[in-house]
C-alpha positions, 0 to 999 in steps of 0.5 A: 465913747469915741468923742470922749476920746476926742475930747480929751484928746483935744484937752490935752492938747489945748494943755501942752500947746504952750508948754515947753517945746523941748518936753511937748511934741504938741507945744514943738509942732505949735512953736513950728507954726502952722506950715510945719502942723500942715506939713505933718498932716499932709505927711500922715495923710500920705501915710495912712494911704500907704497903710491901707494899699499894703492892707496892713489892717494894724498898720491902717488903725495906727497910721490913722491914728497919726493923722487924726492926732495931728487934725486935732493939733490943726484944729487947735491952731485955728481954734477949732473944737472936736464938737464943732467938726462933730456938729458938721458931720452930724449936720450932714447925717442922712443926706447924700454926699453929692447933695452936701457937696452940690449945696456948698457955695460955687457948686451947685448945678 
């Protein structure tokens, strides 16, 4: 249920990036080019923080919300599908995460 809710998320913005920017959030963000779509991301990344120092549980979920909106819209920019970010994460599935990240290129022991 959740990936379709990514999915059609993902959908909808791959339909509105080249719609007009003055009607389309998503279509401003893409005609802003990919430091203006990075910038937001670091700006809602910061801000989801803040929502769960103050421990704002609905603060928290809406917050992080925005920050996953604007992943996609990053994701959108270079390509990049949910299935392919969800294929990633069920790849690591099971295996510890200092593994995963000692398995990465330059940071093995």
């Amino acid at each position: 249920m959740a990936r379709d809710a990514l999915e059609r998320l993902e959908a909808t913005i791959a339909a509105r990036r080249d719609a007009d920017a003055g009607t389309s959030y998503v279509a401003s963000l893409h005609a802003k080019g990919l430091d203006h779509i990075l910038k937001k991301v670091g700006e809602e990344a910061v801000e989801a923080v803040i929502a769960s120092k103050s421990g704002d549980r609905s603060e928290v979920i809406r917050e992080t919300a925005d920050l996953w909106f604007h992943c996609l819209v990053m994701l959108s920019h270079h390509g990049i599908t949910v299935a392919e970010v969800l294929g990633e994460l069920e790849r690591r599935e099971g295996r510890s995460g200092i593994d995963e990240k000692n398995s990465r290129k330059g940071n093995a022991p």
